[in-house]
C-alpha positions, 0 to 999 in steps of 0.5 A: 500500500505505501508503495502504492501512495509513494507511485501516485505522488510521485506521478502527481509531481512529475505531472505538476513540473511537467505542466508548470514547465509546459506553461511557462515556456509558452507565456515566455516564447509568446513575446518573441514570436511574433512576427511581423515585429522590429527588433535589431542588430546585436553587433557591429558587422552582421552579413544579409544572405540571400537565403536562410543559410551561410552557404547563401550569398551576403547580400549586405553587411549591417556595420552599425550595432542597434540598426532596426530591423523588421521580421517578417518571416522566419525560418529555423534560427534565420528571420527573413528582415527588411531594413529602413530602405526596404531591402529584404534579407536573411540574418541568423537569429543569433547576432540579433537583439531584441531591444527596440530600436527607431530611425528619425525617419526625416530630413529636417531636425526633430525636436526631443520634447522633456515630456509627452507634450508638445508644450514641454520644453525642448531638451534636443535636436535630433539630427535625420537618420539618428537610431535611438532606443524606443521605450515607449508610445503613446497615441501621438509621441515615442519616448526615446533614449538618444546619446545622453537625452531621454525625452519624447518625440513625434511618433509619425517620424519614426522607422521601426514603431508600428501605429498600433504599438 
């Protein structure tokens, strides 16, 4: 009868692990496979193949670390991207990050608002084509982090934020 007792707790253990493991590996995964979504480059030399393996050839080389990047499909441990250009490649998941990157997407100097108000002051300039890390929107502005400036800015003008974010 113990034996018995010791087998069904045991099993009932080994069932509870096996779920808990279950569930969080798929809440966990769930942010991350996503697609379309941005994310960006991790280093500072990343090779864009042609196709989802090295024997394909480099079709670009991303030399700048934090570039956004959009995933529009996947295939095994290869996300088939598409730059602000709109060029379209394969890159190994590997050297990519999934921190949040934008592009000042204009060709005019964008105001870097204190808060998110048009109203507020002023606290940097940002220059066309400046990557900064995305932290947050709201329905109108993006809080950004750029160099040593953390503000707000116009969300329109942005490359790597989608409108429903």
């Amino acid at each position: 009868m113990m034996m018995k007792t010791s087998r069904i707790y045991s099993f009932i253990i080994t069932f509870i692990i096996m779920v808990t493991v279950f569930i969080n590996a798929a809440l966990s995964d769930n942010k991350n496979t996503k697609i379309p979504r941005f994310i960006s480059t991790k280093t500072n030399e990343i090779n864009m193949r042609t196709g989802p393996n090295i024997k394909y050839p480099i079709k670009w080389i991303f030399t700048k670390k934090d570039e956004p990047l959009e995933i529009v499909d996947k295939f095994d441990q290869w996300y088939y991207v598409r730059d602000i250009t709109g060029d379209f490649g394969w890159i190994h998941s590997s050297v990519l990050s999934q921190k949040r990157t934008v592009v000042i997407n204009s060709n005019k100097i964008q105001n870097l608002y204190k808060s998110s108000n048009y109203e507020s002051r002023i606290i940097a300039y940002l220059e066309p084509k400046v990557r900064c890390e995305l932290k947050k929107c709201t329905a109108l502005m993006c809080k950004l982090h750029c160099k040593n400036y953390i503000g707000w800015v116009d969300r329109k003008i942005l490359w790597g934020v989608y409108d429903h974010e």
